[in-house]
Kinemage of the C-alpha trace (Angstrom):
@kinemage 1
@onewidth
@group {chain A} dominant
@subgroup {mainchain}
@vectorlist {calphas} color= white
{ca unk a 1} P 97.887 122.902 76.555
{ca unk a 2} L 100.018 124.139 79.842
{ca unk a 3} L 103.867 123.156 80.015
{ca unk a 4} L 104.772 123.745 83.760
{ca unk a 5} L 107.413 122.847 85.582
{ca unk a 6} L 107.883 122.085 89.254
{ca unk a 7} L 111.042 122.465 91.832
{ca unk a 8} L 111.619 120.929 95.285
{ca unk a 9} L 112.254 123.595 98.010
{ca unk a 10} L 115.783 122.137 98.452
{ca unk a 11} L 117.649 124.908 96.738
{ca unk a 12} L 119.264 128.186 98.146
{ca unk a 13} L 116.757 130.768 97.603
{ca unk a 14} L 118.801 132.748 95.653
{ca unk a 15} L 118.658 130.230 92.754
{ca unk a 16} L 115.482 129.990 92.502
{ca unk a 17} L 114.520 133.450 90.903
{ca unk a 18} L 116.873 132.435 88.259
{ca unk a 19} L 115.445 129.298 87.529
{ca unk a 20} L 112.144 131.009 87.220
{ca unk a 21} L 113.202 133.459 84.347
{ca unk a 22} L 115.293 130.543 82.625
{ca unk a 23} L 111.373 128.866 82.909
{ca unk a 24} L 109.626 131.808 81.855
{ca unk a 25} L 112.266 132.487 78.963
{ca unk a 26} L 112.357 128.732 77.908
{ca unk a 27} L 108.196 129.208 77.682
{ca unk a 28} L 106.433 127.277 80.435
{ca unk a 29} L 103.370 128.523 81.899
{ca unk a 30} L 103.582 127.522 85.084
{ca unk a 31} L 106.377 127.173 88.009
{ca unk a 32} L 105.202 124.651 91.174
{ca unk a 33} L 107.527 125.081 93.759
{ca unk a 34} L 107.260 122.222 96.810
{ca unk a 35} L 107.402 123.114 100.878
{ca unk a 36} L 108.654 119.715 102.350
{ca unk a 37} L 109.103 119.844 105.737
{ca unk a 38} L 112.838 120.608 106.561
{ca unk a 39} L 113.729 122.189 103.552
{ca unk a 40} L 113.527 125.851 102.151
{ca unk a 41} L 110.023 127.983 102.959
{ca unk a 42} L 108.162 127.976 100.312
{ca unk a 43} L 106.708 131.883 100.847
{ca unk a 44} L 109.955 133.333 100.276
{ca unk a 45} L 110.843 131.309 97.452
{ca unk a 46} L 107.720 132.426 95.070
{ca unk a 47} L 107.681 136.052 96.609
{ca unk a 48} L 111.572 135.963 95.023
{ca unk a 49} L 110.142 134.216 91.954
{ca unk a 50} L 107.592 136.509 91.668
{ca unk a 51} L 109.811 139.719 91.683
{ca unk a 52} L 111.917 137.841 89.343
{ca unk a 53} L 109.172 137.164 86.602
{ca unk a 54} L 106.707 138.962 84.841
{ca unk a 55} L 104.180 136.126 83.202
{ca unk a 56} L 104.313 132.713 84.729
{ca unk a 57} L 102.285 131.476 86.832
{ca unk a 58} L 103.387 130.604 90.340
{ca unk a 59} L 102.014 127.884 92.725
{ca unk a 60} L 102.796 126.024 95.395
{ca unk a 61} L 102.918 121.774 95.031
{ca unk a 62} L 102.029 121.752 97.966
{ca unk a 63} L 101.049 123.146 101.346
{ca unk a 64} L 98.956 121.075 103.679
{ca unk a 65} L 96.916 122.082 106.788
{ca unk a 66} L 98.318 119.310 108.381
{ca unk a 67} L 101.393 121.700 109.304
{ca unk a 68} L 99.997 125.223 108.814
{ca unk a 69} L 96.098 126.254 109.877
{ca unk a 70} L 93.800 126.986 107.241
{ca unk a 71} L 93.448 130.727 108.937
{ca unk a 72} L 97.223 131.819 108.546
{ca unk a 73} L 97.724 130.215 104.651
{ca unk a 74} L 95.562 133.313 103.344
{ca unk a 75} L 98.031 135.356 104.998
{ca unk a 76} L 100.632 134.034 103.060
{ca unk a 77} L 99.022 133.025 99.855
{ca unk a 78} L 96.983 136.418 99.413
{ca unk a 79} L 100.576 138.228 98.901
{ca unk a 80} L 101.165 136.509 95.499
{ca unk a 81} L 99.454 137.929 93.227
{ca unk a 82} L 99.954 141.502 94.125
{ca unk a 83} L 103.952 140.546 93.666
{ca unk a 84} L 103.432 138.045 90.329
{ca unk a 85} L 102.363 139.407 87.243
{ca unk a 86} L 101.185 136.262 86.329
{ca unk a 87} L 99.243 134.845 88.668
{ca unk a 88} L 99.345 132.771 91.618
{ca unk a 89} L 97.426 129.312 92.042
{ca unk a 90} L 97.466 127.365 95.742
{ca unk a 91} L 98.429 124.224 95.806
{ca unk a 92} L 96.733 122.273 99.043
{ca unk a 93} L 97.410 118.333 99.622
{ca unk a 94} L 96.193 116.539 103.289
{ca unk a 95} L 100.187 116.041 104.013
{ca unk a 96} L 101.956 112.652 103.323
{ca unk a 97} L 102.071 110.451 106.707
{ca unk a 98} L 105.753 109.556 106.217
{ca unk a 99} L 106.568 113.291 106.866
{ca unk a 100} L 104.327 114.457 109.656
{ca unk a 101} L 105.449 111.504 111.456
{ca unk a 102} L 108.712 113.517 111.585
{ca unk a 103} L 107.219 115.268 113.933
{ca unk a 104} L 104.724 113.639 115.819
{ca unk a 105} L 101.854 114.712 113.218
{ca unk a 106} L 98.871 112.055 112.951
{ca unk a 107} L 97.628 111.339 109.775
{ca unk a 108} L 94.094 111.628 110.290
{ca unk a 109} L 91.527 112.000 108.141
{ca unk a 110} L 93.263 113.617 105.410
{ca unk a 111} L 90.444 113.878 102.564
{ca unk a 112} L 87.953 115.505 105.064
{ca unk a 113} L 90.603 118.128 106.703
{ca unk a 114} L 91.547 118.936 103.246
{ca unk a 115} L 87.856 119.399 101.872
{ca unk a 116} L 87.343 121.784 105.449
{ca unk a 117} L 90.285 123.732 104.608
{ca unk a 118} L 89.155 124.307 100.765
{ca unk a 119} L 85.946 125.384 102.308
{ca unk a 120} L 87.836 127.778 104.673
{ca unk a 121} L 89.616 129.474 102.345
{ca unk a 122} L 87.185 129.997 99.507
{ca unk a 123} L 85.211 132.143 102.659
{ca unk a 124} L 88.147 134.079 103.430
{ca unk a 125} L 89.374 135.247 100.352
{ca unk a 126} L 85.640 136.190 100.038
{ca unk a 127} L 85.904 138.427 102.605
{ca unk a 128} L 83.607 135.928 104.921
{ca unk a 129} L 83.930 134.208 108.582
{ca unk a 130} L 86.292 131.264 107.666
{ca unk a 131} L 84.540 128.907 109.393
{ca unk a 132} L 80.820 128.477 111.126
{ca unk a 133} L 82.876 127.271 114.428
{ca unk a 134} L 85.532 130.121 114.250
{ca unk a 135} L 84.788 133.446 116.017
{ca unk a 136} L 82.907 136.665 114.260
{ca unk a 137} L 86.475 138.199 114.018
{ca unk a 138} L 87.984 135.312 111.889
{ca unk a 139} L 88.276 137.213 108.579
{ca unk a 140} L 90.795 138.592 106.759
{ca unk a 141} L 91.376 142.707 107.372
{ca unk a 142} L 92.695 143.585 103.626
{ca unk a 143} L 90.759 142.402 100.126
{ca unk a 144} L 91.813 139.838 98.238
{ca unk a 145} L 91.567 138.388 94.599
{ca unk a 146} L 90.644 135.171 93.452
{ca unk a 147} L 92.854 132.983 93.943
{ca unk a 148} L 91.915 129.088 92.007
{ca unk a 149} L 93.092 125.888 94.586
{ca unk a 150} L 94.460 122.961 92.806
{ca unk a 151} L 94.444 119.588 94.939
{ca unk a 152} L 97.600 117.677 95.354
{ca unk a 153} L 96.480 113.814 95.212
{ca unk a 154} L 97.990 110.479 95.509
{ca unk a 155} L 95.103 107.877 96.324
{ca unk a 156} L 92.041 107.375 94.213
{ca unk a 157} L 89.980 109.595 97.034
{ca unk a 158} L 91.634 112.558 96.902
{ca unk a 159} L 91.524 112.681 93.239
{ca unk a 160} L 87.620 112.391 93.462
{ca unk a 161} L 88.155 115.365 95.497
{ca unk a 162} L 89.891 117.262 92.961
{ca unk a 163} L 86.552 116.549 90.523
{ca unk a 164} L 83.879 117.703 93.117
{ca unk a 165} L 85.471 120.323 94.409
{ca unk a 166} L 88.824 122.031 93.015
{ca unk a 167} L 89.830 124.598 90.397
{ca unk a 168} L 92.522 122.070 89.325
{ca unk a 169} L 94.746 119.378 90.474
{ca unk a 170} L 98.492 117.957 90.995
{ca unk a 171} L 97.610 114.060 91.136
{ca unk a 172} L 101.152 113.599 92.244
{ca unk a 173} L 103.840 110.598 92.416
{ca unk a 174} L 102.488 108.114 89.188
{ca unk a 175} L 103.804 106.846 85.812
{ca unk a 176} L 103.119 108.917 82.983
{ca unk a 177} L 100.606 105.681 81.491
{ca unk a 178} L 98.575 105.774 84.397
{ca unk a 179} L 97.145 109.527 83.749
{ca unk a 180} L 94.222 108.295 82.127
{ca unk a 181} L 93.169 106.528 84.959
{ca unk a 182} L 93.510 109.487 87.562
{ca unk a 183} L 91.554 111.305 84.752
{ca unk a 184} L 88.732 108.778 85.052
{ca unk a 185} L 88.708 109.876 88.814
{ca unk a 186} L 88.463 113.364 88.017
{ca unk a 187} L 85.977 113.011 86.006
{ca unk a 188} L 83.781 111.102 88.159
{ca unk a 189} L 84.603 113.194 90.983
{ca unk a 190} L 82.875 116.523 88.786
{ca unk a 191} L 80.626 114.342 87.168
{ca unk a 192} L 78.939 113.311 91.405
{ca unk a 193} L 78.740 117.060 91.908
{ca unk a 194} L 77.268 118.224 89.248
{ca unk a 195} L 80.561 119.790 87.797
{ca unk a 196} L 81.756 119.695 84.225
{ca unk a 197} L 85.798 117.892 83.995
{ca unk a 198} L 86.515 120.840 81.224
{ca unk a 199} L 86.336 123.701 84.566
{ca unk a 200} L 89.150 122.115 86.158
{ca unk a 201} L 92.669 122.101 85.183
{ca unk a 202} L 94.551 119.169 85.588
{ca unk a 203} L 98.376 118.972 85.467
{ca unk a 204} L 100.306 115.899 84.535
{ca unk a 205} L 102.333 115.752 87.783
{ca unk a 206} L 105.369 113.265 86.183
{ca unk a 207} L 108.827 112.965 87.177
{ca unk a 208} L 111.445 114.237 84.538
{ca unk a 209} L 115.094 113.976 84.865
{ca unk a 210} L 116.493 115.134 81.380
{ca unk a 211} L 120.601 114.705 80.478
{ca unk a 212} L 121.840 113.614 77.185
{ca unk a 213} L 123.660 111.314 79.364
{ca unk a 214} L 120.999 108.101 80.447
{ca unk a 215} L 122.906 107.630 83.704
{ca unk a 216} L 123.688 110.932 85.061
{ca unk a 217} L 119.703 111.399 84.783
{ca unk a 218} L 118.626 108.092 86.317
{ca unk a 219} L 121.079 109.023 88.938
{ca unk a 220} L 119.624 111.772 89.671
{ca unk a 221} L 115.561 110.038 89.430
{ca unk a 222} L 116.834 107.826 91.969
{ca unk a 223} L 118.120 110.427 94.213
{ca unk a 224} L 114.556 111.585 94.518
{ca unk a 225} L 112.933 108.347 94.719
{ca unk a 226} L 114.834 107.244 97.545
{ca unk a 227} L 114.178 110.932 99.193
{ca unk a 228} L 110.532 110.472 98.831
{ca unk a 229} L 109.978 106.722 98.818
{ca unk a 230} L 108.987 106.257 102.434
{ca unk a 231} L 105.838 109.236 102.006
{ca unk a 232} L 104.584 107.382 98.975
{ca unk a 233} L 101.026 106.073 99.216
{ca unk a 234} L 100.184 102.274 98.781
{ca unk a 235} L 97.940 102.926 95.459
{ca unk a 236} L 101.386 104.131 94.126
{ca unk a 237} L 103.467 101.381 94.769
{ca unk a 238} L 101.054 98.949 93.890
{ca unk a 239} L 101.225 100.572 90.320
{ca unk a 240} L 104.794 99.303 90.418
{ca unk a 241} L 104.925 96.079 92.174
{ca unk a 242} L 107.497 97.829 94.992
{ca unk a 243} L 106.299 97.010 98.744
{ca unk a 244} L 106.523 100.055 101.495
{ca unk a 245} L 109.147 97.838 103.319
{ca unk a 246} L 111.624 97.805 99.990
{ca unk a 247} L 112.092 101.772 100.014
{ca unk a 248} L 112.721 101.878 103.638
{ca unk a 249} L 116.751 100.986 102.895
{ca unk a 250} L 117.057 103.725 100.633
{ca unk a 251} L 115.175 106.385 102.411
{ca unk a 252} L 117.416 105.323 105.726
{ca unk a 253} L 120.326 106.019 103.697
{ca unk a 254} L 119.338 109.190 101.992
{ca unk a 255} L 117.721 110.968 104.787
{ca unk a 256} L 119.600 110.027 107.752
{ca unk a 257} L 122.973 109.172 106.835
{ca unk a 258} L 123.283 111.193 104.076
{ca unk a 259} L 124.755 108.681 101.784
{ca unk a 260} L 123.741 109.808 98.083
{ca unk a 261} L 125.375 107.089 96.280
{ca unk a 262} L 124.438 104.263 98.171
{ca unk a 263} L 120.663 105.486 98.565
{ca unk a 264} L 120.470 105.448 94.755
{ca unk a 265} L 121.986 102.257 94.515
{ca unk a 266} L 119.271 100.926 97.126
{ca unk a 267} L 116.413 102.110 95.446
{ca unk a 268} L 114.245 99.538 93.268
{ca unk a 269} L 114.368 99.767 89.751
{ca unk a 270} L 110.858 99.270 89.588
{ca unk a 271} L 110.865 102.675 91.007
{ca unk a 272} L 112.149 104.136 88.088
{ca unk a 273} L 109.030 103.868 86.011
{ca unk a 274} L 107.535 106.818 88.592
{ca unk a 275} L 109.272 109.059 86.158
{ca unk a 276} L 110.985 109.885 82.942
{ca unk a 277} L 114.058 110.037 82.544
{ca unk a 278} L 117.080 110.689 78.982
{ca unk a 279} L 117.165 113.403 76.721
{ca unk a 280} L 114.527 115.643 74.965
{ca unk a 281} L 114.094 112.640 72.564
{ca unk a 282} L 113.442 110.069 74.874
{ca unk a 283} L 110.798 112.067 77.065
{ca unk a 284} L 108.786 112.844 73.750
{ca unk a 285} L 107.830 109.334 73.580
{ca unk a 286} L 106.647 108.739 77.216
{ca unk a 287} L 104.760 112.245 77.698
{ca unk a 288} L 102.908 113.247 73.915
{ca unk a 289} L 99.901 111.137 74.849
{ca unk a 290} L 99.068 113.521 77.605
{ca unk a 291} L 98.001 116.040 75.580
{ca unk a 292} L 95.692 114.117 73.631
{ca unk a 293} L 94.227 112.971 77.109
{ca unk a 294} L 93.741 116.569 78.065
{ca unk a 295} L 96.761 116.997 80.304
C-alpha cells in the first residue's frame, strides 16, 4: 500500500520544498501537488520539490487540457523526472466547469478531450506525431522516459475512463465510504477493455484535516469546502444530500470577498462528510478500510 499526500498550489513556493522533505522524512510515497487556476504554477512548485527530495514520487492533481494544449504539457511534464529521483506521475482531469467559467472556458465534452489528450501524449513521449490531425513536425525534439498518467475523476464516466485507459487514478472530491463504489467503476472500466484492475493504481483521493483540536481542523475542512464547493460535480453532492445552489453563499464569500470566517460558517455541514477530519486517532477509523479495498 501507497501513503501519499496532496497540497493545493496556494502556498509560497518556497514552502513547498520543505513540505516535501517533512513528507518524504515522515514516509509517504507520493506528493500530489494541485494547479487551480489563480493560484501558484504548478511546474515550479514540483521542479523545487524535486530538487528538494530524493525518493518520493511527484505528481500533479491535476492539469487539464482545458487550460493548457496537450502539445506544450510534455514540455513541462518531461522535465520531472530528470530533476526527481523518484519519479514523476501526470496527473490529467477534463477541468471542473465552475473554474473555466472564470474565464470564459466552455465545458465541453470533457471525457472525450481528456481521452484525446491521453492519446496525445502517450505518442509524444514515444517519440511519435502527437496527433493524426497535427503537422509531421509535431513531436517532441529531446527523448523522454515513461512517464504513467493517472486520471483525475469526479463523475461515474470519467472513472470508467480511468479503467480503460489510465496507469492510475485520483477519483477526486468523495467520502472515504464511497471508495468502493468508484472502485466498482474502475473495475468495469478495465474489465470493457480488456484490462486487468491490478495494472492500475488507484489513490484514495480523501480530504484530511488533522489537529488534536476537532475545531481548529473542521475549520480548516470548511475553508476548503467553501473554496471548492461551486466546481463540485452533481454525482458528488448527491452523495451528500447538498444542492449546487446551497454552496453558492459560501463560495461568494470565500472567493470574492475574502471573508474566511463567514465562508466557513456558510458552508453545509453535510459538506463535512467530503473529508476527515480530528487527530491521528480519529482518521484511523474512517480511512483503514481502504487498504483492505485495495486503495
Amino acid at each position: 500500500m501507497k501513503f501519499s499526500i496532496r497540497l493545493n498550489n496556494d502556498l509560497p513556493v518556497a514552502r513547498y520544498p520543505e513540505l516535501a522533505r517533512a513528507a518524504e522524512e515522515a514516509g509517504f510515497d507520493q506528493l500530489w501537488v494541485s494547479d487551480d487556476l489563480f493560484l501558484r504554477g504548478v511546474w515550479p512548485i514540483l521542479s523545487a520539490c524535486a530538487l528538494a527530495t530524493t525518493r518520493i514520487e511527484l505528481g500533479t492533481c491535476v492539469v487539464t487540457p482545458a487550460t493548457m494544449h496537450p502539445g506544450e504539457i510534455p514540455l513541462q511534464a518531461a522535465a520531472l523526472p530528470t530533476l526527481s529521483g523518484g519519479g514523476f506521475n501526470l496527473g490529467l482531469a477534463g477541468g471542473a466547469a465552475g473554474f473555466l467559467g472564470w474565464v470564459g472556458l466552455a465545458h465541453e465534452r470533457p471525457l472525450a478531450a481528456t481521452e484525446a489528450a491521453v492519446r496525445q501524449l502517450r505518442a509524444l513521449f514515444a517519440g511519435e506525431r502527437g496527433d493524426a490531425g497535427w503537422a509531421e513536425e509535431a513531436r517532441l525534439r529531446f527523448g523522454t522516459r515513461r512517464i504513467p498518467i493517472y486520471l483525475g475523476a469526479t463523475s461515474p464516466r470519467m472513472q470508467r475512463l480511468i479503467g480503460r485507459l489510465a496507469d492510475g487514478g485520483l477519483p477526486l472530491l468523495f467520502p472515504p465510504e464511497h471508495f468502493s463504489e468508484v472502485l466498482e467503476l474502475v473495475r468495469a472500466g478495465a474489465l470493457a477493455a480488456g484490462r486487468s484492475a491490478d495494472e492500475i493504481d488507484l489513490a484514495a483521493c480523501i480530504w484530511v484535516s488533522v489537529a488534536e483540536d476537532r475545531a481548529a481542523a473542521e475549520g480548516a475542512l470548511r475553508e476548503k469546502i467553501a473554496y471548492y464547493g461551486h466546481a463540485m460535480g452533481e454525482a458528488v453532492l448527491a452523495r451528500l444530500g447538498v444542492a449546487a445552489e446551497e454552496l453558492l453563499p459560501a463560495s461568494r464569500a470565500a472567493q470574492v470577498g475574502g471573508d474566511v470566517g463567514r465562508a466557513r460558517a456558510l458552508v453545509p455541514d453535510a459538506m463535512l462528510r467530503l473529508g476527515v477530519v480530528g487527530s491521528g486517532r480519529d482518521l484511523l477509523g474512517r480511512l483503514e478500510h481502504l487498504a483492505r479495498l485495495g486503495a
